[in-house]
C-alpha positions as CSV (number, residue, x, y, z in Angstrom):
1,X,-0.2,-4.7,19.0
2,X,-0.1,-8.3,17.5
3,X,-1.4,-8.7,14.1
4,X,-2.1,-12.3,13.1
5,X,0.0,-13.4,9.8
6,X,-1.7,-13.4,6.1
7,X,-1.8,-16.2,4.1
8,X,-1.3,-15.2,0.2
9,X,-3.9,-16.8,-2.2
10,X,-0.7,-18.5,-3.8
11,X,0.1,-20.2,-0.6
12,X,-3.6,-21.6,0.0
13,X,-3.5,-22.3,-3.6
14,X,-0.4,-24.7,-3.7
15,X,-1.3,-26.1,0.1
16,X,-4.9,-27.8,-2.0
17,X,-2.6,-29.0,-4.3
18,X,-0.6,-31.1,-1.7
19,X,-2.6,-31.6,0.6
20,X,-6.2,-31.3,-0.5
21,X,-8.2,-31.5,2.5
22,X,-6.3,-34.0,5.2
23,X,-4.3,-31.4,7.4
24,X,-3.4,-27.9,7.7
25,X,0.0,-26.5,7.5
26,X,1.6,-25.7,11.0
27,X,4.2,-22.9,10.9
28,X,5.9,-22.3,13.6
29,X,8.9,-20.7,15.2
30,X,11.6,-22.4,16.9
31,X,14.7,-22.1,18.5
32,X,17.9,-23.0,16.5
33,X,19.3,-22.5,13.4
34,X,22.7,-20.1,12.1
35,X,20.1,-16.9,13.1
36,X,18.6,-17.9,16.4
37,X,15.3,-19.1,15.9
38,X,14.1,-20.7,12.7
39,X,10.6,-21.8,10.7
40,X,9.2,-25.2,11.3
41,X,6.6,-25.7,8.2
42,X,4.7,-29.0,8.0
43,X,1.3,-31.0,7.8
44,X,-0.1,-31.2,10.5
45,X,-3.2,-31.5,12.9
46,X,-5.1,-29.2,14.7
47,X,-4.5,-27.9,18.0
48,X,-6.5,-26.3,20.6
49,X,-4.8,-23.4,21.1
50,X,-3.8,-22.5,17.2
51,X,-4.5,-19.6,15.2
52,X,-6.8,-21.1,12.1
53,X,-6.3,-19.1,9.4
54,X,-8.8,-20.4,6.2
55,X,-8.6,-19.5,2.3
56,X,-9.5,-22.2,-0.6
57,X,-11.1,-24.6,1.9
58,X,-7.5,-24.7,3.5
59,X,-6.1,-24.0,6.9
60,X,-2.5,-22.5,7.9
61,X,-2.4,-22.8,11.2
62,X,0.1,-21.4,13.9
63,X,0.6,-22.4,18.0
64,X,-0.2,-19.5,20.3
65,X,4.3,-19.5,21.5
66,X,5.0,-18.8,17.7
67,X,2.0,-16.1,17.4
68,X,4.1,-13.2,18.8
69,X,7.2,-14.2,16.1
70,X,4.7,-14.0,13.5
71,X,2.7,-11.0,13.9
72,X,2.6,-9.2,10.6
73,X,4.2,-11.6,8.8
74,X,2.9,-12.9,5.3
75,X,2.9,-16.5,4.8
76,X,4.0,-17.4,0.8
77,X,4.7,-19.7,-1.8
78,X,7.4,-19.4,-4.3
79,X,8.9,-21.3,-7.0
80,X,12.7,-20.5,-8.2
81,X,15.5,-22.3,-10.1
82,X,16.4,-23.7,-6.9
83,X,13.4,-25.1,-5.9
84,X,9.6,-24.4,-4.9
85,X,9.3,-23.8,-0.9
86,X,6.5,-22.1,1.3
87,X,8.4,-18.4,2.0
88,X,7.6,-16.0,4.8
89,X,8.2,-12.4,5.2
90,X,8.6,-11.3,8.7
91,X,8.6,-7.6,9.8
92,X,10.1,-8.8,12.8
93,X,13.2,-10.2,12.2
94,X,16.4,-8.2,12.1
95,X,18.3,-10.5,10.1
96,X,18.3,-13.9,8.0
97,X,20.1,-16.3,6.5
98,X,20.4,-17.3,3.1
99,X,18.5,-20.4,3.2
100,X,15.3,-18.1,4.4
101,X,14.6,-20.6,7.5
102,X,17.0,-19.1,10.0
103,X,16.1,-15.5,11.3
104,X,16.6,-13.2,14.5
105,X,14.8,-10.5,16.0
């Protein structure tokens, strides 16, 4: 069964502080990267077929190919020494690569 991703109140938080009200932030799985497939993050419009997923008067939104990759996962914002980057934890993928955008399954 396919759950649809969570969005963390941090992540809705720092999306209205970047992007307060113009677009929602697609993420979405793709092919590529040193793992496989890889995570596509960026503003963007609204589709027909996306999952809209709402918190703090924002929107995360994700196509209906990338769904499947996604189901479970938790979609987060952290901030480290090496920088400050929208994170997501996957219960699907087997593996990943240090830079956190590369995964397989």
């Amino acid at each position: 069964m396919n759950l649809p991703p969570k969005v963390t109140d941090r992540a809705f938080a720092r999306l209205a502080e970047i992007a307060p009200g113009a677009q929602a932030l697609r993420v979405a799985v793709e092919g590529g990267g040193c793992s496989g497939f890889q995570y596509d993050i960026k503003l963007d419009d609204i589709a027909e077929d996306d999952l809209v997923l709402e918190g703090q008067g924002q929107k995360v939104i994700v196509d209906s190919v990338s769904l499947p990759f996604l189901s479970g996962a938790v979609i987060d914002f952290t901030e480290e020494l090496i920088g400050a980057r929208f994170v997501i934890e996957n219960p699907n993928a087997t593996s990943s690569c240090g830079c956190g955008t590369s995964f397989s399954m």
